[in-house]
ChimeraX commands (.cxc) that place a marker at each C-alpha (Angstrom):
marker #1 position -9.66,192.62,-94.77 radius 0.5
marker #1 position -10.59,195.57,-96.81 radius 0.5
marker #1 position -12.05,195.07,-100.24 radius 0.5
marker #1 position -9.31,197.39,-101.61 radius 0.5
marker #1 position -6.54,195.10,-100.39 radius 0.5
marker #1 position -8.50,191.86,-101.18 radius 0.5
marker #1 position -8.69,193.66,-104.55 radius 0.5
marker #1 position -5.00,193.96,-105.35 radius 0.5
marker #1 position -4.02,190.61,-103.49 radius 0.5
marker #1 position -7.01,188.99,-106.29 radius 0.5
marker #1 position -5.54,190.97,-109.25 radius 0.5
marker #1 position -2.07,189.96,-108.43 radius 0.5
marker #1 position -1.94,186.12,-107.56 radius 0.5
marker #1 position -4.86,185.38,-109.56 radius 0.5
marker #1 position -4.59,187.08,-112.78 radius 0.5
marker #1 position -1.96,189.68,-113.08 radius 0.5
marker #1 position 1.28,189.11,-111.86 radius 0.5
marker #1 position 2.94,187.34,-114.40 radius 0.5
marker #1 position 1.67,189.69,-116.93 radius 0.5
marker #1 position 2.78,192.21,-114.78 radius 0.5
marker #1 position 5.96,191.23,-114.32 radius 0.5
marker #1 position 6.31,190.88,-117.97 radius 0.5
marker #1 position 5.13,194.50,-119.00 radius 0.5
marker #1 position 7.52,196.02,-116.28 radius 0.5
marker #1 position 10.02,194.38,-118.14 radius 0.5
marker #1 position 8.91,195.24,-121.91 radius 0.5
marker #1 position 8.84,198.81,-120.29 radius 0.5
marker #1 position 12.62,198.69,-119.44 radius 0.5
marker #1 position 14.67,196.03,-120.84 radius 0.5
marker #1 position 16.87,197.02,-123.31 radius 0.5
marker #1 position 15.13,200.64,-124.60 radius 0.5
marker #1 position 17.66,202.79,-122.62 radius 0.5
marker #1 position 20.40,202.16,-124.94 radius 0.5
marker #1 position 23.17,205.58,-123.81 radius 0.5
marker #1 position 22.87,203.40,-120.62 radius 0.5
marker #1 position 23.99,200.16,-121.76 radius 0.5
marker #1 position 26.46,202.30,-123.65 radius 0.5
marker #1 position 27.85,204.36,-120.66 radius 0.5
marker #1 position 29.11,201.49,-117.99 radius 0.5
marker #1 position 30.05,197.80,-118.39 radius 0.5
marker #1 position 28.85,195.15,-115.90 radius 0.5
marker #1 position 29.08,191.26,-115.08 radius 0.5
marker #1 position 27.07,189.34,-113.34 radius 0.5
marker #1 position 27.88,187.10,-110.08 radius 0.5
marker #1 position 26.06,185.36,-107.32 radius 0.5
marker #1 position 26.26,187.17,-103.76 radius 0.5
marker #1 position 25.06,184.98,-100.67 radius 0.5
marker #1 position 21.33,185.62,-99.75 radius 0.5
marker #1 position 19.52,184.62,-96.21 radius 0.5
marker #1 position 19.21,181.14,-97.54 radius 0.5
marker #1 position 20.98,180.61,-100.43 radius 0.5
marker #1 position 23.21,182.46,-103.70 radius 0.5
marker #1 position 21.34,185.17,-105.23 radius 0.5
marker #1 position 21.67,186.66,-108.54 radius 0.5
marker #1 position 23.34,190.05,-108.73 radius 0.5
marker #1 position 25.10,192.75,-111.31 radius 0.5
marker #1 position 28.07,194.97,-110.43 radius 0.5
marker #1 position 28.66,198.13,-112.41 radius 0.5
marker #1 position 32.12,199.30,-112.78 radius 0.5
marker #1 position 32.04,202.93,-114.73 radius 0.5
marker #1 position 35.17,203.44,-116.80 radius 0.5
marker #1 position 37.88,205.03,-114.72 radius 0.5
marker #1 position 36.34,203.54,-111.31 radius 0.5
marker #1 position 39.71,203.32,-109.68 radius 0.5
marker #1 position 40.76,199.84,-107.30 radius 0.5
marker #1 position 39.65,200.91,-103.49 radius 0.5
marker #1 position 36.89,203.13,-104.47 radius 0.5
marker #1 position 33.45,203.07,-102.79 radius 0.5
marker #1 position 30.66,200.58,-103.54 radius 0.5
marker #1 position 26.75,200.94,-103.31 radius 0.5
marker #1 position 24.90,197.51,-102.57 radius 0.5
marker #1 position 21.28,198.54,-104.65 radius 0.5
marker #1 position 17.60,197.21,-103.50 radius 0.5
marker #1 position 15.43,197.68,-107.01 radius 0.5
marker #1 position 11.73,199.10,-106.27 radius 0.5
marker #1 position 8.45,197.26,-106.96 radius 0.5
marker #1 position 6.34,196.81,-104.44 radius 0.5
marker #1 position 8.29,193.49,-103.24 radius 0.5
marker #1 position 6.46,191.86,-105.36 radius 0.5
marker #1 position 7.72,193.31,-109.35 radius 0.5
marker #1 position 10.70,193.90,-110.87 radius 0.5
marker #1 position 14.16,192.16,-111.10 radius 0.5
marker #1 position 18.36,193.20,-112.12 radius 0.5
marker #1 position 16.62,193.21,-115.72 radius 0.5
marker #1 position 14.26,196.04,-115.03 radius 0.5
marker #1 position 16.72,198.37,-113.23 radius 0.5
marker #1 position 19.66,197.74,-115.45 radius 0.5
marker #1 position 19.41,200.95,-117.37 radius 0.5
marker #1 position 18.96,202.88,-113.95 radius 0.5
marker #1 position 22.34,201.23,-112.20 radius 0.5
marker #1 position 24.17,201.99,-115.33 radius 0.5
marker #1 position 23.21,205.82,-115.10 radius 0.5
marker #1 position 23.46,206.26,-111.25 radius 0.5
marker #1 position 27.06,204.18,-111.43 radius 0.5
marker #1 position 28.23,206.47,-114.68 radius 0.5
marker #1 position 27.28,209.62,-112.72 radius 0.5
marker #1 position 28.76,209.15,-109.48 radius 0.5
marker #1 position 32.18,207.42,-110.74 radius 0.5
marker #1 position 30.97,204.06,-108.10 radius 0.5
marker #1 position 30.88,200.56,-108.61 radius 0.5
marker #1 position 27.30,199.52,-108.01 radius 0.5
marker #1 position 26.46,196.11,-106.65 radius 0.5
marker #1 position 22.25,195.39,-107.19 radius 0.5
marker #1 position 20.90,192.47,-105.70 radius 0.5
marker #1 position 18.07,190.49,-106.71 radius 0.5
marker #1 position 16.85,189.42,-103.62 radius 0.5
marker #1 position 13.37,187.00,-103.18 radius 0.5
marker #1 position 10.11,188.56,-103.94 radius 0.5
marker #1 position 6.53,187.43,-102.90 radius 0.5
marker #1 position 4.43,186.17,-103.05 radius 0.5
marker #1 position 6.72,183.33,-104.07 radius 0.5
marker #1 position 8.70,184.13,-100.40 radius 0.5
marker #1 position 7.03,185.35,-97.92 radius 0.5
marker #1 position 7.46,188.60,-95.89 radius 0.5
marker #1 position 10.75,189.60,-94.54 radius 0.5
marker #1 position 12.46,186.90,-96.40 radius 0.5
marker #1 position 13.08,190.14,-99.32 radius 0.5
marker #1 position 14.93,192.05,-95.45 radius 0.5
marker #1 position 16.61,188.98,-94.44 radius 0.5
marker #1 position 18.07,188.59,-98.55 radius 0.5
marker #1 position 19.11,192.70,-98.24 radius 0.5
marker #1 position 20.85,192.27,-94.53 radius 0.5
marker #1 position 22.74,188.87,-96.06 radius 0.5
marker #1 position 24.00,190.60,-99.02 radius 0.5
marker #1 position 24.87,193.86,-97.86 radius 0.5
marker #1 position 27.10,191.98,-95.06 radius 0.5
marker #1 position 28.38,189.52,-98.48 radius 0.5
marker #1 position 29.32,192.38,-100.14 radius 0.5
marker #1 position 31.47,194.02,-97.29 radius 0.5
marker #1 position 33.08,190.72,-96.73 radius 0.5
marker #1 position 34.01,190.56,-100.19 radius 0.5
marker #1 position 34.49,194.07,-100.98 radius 0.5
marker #1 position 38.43,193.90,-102.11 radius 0.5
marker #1 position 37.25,190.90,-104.55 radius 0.5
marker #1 position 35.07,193.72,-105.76 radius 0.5
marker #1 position 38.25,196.26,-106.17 radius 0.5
marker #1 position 36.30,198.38,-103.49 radius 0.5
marker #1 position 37.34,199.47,-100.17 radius 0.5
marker #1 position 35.58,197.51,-97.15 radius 0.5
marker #1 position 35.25,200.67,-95.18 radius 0.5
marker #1 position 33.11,202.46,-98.04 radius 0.5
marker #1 position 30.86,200.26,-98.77 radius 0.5
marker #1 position 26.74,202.14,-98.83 radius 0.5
marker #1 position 23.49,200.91,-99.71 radius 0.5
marker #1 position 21.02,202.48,-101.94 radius 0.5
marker #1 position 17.71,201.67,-103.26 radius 0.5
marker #1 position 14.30,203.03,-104.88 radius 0.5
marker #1 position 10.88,202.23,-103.54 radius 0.5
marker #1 position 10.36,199.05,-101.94 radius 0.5
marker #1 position 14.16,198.74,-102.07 radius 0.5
marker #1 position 14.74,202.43,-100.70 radius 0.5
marker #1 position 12.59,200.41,-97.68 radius 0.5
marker #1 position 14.81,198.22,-97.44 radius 0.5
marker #1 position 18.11,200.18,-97.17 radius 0.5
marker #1 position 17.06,202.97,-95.26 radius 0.5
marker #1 position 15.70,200.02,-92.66 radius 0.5
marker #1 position 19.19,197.99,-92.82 radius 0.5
marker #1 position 20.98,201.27,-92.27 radius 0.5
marker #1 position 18.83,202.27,-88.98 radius 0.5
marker #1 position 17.93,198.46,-87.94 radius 0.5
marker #1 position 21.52,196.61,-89.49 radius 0.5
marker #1 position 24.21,195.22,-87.27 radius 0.5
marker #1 position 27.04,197.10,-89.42 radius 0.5
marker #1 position 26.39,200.88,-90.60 radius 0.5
marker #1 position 26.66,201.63,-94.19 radius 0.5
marker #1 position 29.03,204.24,-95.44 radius 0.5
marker #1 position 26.22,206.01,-97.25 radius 0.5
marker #1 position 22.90,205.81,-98.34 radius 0.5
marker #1 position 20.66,206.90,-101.46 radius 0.5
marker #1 position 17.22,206.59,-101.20 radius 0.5
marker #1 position 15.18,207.29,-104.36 radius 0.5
marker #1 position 11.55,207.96,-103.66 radius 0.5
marker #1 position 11.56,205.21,-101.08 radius 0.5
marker #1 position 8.78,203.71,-99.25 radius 0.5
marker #1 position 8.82,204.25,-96.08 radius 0.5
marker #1 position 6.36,202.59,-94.46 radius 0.5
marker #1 position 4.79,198.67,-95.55 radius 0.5
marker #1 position 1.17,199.99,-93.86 radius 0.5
marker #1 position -0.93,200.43,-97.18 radius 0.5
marker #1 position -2.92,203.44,-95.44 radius 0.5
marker #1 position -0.40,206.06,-97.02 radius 0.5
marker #1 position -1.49,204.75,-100.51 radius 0.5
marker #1 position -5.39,204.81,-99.53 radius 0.5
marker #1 position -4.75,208.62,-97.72 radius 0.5
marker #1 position -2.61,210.13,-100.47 radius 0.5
marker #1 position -4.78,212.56,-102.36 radius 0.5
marker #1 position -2.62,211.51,-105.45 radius 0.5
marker #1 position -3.52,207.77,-104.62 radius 0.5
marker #1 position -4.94,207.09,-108.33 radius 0.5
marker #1 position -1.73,207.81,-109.91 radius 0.5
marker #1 position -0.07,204.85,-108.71 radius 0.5
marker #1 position -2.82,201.85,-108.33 radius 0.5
marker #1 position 0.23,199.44,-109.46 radius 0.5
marker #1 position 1.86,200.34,-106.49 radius 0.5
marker #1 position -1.23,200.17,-104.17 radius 0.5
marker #1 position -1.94,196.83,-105.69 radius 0.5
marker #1 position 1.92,195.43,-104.61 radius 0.5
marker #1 position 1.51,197.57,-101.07 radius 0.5
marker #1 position -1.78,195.66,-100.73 radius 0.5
marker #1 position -0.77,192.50,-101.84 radius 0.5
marker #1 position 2.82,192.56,-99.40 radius 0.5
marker #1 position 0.50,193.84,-96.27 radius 0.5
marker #1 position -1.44,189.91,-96.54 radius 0.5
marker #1 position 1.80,188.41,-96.57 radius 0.5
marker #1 position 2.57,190.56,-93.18 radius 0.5
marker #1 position -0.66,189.82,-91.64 radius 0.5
marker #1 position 0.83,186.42,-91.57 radius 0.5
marker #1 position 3.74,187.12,-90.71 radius 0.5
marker #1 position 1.89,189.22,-88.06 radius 0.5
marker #1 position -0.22,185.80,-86.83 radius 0.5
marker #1 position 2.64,184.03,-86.67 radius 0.5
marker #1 position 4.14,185.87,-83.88 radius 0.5
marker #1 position 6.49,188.56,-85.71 radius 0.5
marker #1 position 6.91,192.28,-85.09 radius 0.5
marker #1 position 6.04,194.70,-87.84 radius 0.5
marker #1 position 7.60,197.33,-85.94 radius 0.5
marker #1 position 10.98,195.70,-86.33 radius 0.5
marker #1 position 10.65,196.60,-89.70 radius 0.5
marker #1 position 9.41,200.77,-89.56 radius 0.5
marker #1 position 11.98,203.23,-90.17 radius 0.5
marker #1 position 9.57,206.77,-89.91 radius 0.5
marker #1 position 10.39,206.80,-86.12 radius 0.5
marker #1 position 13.78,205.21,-85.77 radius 0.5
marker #1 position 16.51,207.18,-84.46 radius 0.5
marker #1 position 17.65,208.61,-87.64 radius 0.5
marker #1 position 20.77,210.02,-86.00 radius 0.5
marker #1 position 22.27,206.25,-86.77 radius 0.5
marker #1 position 21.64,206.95,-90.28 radius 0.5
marker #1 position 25.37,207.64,-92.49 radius 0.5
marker #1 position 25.60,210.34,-94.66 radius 0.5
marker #1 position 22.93,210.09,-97.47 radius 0.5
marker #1 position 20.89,211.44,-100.57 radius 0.5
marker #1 position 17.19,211.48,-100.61 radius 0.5
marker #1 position 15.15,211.70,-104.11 radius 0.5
marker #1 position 12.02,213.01,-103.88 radius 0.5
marker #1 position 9.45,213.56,-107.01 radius 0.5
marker #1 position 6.52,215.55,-107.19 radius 0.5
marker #1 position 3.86,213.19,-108.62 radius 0.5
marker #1 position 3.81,210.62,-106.13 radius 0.5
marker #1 position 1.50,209.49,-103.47 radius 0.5
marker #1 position 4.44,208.67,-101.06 radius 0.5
marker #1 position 5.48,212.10,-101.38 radius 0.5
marker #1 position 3.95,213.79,-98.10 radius 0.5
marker #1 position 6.06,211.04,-95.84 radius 0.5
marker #1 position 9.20,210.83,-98.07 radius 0.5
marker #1 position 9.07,215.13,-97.53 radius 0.5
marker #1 position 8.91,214.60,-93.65 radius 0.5
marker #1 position 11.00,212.04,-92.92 radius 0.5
marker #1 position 13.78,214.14,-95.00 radius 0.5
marker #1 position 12.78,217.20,-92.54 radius 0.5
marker #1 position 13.38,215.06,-89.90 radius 0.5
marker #1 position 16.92,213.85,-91.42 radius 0.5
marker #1 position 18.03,216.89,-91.63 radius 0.5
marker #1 position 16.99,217.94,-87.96 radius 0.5
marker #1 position 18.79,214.78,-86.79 radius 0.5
marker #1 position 21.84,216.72,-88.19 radius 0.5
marker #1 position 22.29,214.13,-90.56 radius 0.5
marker #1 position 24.87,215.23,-93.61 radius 0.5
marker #1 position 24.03,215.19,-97.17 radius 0.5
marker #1 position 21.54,216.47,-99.73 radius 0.5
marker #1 position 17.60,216.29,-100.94 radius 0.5
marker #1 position 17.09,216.07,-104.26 radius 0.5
marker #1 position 13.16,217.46,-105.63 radius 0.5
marker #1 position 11.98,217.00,-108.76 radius 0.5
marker #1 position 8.06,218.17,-108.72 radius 0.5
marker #1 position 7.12,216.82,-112.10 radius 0.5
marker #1 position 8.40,213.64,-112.23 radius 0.5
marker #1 position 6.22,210.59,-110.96 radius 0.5
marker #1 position 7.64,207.48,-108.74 radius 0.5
marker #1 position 9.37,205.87,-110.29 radius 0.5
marker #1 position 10.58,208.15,-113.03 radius 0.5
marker #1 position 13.99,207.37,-112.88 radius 0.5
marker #1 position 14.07,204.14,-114.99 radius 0.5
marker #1 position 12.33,206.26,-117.52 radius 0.5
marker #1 position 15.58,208.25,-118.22 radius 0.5
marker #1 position 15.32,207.03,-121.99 radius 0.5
marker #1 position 11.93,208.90,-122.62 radius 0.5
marker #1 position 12.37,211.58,-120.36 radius 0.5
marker #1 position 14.63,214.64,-120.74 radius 0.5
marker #1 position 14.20,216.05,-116.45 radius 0.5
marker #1 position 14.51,211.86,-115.83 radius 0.5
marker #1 position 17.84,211.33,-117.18 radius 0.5
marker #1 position 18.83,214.66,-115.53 radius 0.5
marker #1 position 17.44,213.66,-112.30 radius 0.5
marker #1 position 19.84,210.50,-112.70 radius 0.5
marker #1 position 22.86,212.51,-113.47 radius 0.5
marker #1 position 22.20,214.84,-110.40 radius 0.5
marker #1 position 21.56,211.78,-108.02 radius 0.5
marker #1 position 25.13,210.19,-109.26 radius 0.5
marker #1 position 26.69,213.68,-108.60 radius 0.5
marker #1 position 25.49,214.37,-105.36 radius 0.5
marker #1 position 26.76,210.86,-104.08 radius 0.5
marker #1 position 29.94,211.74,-105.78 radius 0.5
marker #1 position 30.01,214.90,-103.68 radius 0.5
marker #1 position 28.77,213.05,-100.37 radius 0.5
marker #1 position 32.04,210.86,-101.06 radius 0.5
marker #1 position 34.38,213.42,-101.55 radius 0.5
marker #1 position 33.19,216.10,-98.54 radius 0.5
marker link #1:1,2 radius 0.2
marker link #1:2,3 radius 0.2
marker link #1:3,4 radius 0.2
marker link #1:4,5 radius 0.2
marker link #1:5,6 radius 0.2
marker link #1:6,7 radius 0.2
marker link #1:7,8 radius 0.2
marker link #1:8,9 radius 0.2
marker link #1:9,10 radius 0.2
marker link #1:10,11 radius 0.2
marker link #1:11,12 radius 0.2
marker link #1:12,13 radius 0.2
marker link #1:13,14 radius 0.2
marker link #1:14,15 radius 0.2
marker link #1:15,16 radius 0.2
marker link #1:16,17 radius 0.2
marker link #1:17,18 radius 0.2
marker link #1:18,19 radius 0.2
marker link #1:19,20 radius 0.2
marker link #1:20,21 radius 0.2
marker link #1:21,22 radius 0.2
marker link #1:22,23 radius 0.2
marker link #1:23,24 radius 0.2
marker link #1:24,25 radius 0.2
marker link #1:25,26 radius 0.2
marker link #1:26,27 radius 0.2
marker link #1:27,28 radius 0.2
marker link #1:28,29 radius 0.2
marker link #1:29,30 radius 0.2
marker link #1:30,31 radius 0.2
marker link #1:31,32 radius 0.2
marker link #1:32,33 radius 0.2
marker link #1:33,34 radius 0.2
marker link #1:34,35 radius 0.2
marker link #1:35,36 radius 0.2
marker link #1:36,37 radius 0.2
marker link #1:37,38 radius 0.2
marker link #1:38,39 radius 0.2
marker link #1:39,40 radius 0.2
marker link #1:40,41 radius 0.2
marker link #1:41,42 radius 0.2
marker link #1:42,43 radius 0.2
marker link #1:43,44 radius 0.2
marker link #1:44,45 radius 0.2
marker link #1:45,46 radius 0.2
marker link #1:46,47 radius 0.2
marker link #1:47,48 radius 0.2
marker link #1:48,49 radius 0.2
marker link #1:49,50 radius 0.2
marker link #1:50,51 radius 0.2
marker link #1:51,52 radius 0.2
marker link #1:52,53 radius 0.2
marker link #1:53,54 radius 0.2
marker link #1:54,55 radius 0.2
marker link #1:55,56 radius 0.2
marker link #1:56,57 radius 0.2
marker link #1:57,58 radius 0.2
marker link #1:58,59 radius 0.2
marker link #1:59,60 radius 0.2
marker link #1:60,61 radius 0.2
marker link #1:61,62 radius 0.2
marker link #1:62,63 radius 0.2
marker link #1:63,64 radius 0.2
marker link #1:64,65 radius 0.2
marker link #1:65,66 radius 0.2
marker link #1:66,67 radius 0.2
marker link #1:67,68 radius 0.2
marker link #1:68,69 radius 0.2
marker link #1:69,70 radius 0.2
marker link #1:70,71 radius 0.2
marker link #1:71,72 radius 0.2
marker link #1:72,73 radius 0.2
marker link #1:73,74 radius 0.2
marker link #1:74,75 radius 0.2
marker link #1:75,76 radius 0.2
marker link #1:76,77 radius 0.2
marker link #1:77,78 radius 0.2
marker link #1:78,79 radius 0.2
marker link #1:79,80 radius 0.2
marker link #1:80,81 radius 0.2
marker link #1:81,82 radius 0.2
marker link #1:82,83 radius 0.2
marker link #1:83,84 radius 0.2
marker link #1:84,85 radius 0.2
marker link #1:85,86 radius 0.2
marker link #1:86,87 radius 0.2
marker link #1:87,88 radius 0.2
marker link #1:88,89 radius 0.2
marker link #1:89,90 radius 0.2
marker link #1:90,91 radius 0.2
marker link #1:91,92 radius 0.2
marker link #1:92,93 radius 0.2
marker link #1:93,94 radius 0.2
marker link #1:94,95 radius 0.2
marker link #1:95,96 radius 0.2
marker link #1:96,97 radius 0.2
marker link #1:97,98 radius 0.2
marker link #1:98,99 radius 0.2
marker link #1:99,100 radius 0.2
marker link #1:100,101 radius 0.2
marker link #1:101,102 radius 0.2
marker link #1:102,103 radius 0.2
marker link #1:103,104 radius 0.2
marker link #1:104,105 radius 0.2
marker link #1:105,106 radius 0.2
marker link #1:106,107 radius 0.2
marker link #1:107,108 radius 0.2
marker link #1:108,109 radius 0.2
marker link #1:109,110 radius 0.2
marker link #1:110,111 radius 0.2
marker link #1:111,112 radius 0.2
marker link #1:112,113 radius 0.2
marker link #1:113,114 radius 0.2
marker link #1:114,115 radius 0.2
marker link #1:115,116 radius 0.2
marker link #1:116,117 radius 0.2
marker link #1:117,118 radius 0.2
marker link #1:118,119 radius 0.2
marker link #1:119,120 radius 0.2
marker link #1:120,121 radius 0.2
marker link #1:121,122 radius 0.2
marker link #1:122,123 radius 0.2
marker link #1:123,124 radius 0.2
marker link #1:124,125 radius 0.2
marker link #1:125,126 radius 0.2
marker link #1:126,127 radius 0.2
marker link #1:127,128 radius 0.2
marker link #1:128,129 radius 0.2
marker link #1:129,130 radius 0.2
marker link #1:130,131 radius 0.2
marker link #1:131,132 radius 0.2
marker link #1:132,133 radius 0.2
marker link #1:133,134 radius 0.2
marker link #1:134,135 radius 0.2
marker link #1:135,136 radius 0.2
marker link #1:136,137 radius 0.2
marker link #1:137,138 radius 0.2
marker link #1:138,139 radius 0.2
marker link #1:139,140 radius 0.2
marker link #1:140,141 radius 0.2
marker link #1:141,142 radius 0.2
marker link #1:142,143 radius 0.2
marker link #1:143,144 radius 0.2
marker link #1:144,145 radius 0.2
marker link #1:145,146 radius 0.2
marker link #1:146,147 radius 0.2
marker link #1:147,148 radius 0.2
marker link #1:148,149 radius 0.2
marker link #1:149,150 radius 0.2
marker link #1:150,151 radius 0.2
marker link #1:151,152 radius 0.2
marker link #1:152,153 radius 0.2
marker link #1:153,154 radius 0.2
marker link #1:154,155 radius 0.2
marker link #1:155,156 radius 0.2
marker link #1:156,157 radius 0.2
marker link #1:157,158 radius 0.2
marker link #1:158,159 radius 0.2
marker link #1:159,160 radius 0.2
marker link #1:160,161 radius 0.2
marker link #1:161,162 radius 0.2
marker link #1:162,163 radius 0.2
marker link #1:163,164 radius 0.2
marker link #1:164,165 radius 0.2
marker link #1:165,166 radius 0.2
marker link #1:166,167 radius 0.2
marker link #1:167,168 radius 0.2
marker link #1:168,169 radius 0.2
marker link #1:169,170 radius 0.2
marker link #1:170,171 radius 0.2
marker link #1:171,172 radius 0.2
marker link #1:172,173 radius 0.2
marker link #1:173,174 radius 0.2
marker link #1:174,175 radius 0.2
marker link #1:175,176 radius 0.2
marker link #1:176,177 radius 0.2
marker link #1:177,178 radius 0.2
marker link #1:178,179 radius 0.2
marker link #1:179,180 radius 0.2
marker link #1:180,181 radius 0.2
marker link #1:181,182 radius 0.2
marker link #1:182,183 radius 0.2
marker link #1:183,184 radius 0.2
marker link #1:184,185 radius 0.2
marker link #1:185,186 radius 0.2
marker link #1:186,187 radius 0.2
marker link #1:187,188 radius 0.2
marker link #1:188,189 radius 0.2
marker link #1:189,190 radius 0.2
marker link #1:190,191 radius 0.2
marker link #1:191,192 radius 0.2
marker link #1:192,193 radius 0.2
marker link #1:193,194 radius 0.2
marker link #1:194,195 radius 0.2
marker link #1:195,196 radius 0.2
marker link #1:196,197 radius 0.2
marker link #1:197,198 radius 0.2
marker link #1:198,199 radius 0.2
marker link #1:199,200 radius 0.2
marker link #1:200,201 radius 0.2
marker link #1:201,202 radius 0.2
marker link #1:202,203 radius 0.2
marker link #1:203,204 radius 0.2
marker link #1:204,205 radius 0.2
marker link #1:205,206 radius 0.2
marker link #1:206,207 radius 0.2
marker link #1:207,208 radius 0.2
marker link #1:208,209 radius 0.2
marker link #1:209,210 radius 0.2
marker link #1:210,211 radius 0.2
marker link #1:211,212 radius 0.2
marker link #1:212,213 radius 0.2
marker link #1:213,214 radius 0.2
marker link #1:214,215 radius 0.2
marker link #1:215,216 radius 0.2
marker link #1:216,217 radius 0.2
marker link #1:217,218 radius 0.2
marker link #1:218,219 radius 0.2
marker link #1:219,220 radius 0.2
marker link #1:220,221 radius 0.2
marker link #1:221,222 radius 0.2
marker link #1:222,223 radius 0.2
marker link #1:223,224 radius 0.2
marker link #1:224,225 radius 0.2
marker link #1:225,226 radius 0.2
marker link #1:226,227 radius 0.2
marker link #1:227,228 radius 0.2
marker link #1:228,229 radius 0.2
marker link #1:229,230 radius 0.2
marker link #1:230,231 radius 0.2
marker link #1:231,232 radius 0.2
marker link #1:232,233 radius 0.2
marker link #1:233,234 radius 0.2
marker link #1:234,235 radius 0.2
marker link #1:235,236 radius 0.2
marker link #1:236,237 radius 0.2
marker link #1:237,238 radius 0.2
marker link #1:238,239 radius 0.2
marker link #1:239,240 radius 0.2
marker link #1:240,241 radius 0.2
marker link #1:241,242 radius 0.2
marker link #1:242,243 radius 0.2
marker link #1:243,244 radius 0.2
marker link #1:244,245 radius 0.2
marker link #1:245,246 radius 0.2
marker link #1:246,247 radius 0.2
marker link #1:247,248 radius 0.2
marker link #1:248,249 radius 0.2
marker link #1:249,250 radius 0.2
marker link #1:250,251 radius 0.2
marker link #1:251,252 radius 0.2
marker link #1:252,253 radius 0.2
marker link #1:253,254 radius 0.2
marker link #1:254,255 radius 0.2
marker link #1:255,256 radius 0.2
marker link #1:256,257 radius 0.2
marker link #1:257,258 radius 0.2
marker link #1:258,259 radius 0.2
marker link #1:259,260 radius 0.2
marker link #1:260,261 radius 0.2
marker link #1:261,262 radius 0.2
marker link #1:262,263 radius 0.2
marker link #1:263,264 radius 0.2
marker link #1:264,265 radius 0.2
marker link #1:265,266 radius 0.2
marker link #1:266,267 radius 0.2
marker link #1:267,268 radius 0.2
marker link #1:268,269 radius 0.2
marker link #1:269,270 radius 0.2
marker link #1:270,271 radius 0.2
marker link #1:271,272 radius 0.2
marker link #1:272,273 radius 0.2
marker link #1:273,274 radius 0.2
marker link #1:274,275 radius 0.2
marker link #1:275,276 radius 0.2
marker link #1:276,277 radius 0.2
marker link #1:277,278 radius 0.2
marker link #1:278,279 radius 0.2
marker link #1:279,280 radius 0.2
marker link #1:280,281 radius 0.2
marker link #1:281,282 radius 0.2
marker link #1:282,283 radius 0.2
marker link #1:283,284 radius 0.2
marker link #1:284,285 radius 0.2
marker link #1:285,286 radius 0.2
marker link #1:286,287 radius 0.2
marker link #1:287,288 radius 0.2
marker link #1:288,289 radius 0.2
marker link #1:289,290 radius 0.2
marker link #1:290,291 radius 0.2
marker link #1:291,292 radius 0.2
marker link #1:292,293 radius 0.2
marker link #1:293,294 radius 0.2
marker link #1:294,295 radius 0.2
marker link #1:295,296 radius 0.2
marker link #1:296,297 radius 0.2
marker link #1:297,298 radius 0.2
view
């Protein structure tokens, strides 16, 4: 094991993660106020791969009955965040793009192990398409969206999933669970909370490795992306996962694959749930929401 990884797997289940866990969310919960302002929500239960999980739907005002819904993955790492820390962010994208918004809080390790966080994404997503009218959405436009970790995780149900999503947004998303992109990037120091998560998830893989399972079951770089439904990519310029996010939209596009990249070269990963401190953020958010907007309507 390299000392980098046994680094971030000692920082995080020794001494940081809780403290993490509780920064991230004195970093986000409750500062963006125009996005508590600009959509409602409620909160409900959606059925997980082994049991109810938490979850929040957005409904923006004038969100007609039948309309399309986006099942959301939050980022961090697998192993951060929560519906608290992404609120803000789900408020803005739903506001923008005139969708309800369904985000999941599916398991996180180290408490569950590697692909239980999947196995939680493929449950709900197939939860929330069984239950779409109870939702006042349409069953047949029903997409899945996500940043980082959780862009992972819908690009890989949308390329690996039994049913194919209507859309798909993908904000910054990683790509790729191998921690060598993070070591390789030359922007690597910018994002050592991320490397530390990466690092900490690729233990939990090695065992799920020894045990007899497939990482490659999980990789989405060299799928057939010609499965993949119309979708938005967001893609920042201060971000280690930049060089793969920038191919793997080439290679989208080449697969003749409709819809729109989004490039913002001075915002960092992870930028969007900063819309409250950042002018370029909040317009980033705006411009994701109206691209998906325009994906529905073309």
């Amino acid at each position: 094991m390299t000392t980098a990884r046994q680094t971030a797997i000692d920082v995080l289940s020794r001494h940081g993660l809780p403290a993490t866990r509780t920064l991230i969310r004195k970093l986000h919960v409750g500062l963006d106020k125009a996005a508590v302002a600009c959509c409602p929500a409620r909160d409900l239960t959606v059925e997980g791969a082994e049991g109810p999980l938490p979850a929040r739907l957005y409904t923006p005002p004038g969100a007609e009955p039948g309309g399309a819904l986006m099942v959301y993955f939050h980022g961090g790492g697998f192993v951060l965040c929560d519906l608290e820390s992404h609120d803000a962010l789900c408020r803005r994208l739903a506001a923008a793009s005139g969708m309800r918004i369904l985000a999941v809080d599916y398991r996180l390790a180290p408490e569950h192990r590697f692909p239980a966080m999947h196995r939680d994404a493929a449950a709900a997503f197939a939860w929330a398409r069984a239950h779409a009218s109870e939702l006042d959405a349409d069953p047949a436009r029903v997409g899945l969206g996500g940043d980082s970790a959780g862009g992972h995780m819908a690009a890989w149900l949308a390329l690996h999933g039994r049913d194919r999503p209507a859309f798909l947004a993908l904000l910054y998303p990683l790509l790729d669970v191998d921690e060598a992109q993070w070591i390789g990037s030359p922007m690597k120091d910018l994002r050592f909370l991320g490397r530390m998560a990466v690092g900490f998830i690729r233990s939990q893989i090695e065992d799920f490795e020894e045990a007899g399972g497939s990482l490659a079951a999980f990789r989405v770089v060299d799928a057939d992306l010609s499965r993949l439904p119309p979708t938005v990519i967001v893609e920042v310029g201060l971000d280690p996962l930049r060089p793969g996010i920038a191919a793997f939209a080439e290679a989208v596009a080449a697969a003749g694959v409709p819809g729109e990249r989004l490039t913002y070269g001075l915002l960092a990963h992870g930028a969007l749930n900063f819309a409250y401190l950042s002018k370029q953020a909040a317009q980033a958010c705006d411009e994701t929401g109206a691209a998906l907007r325009r994906l529905l309507e073309g």
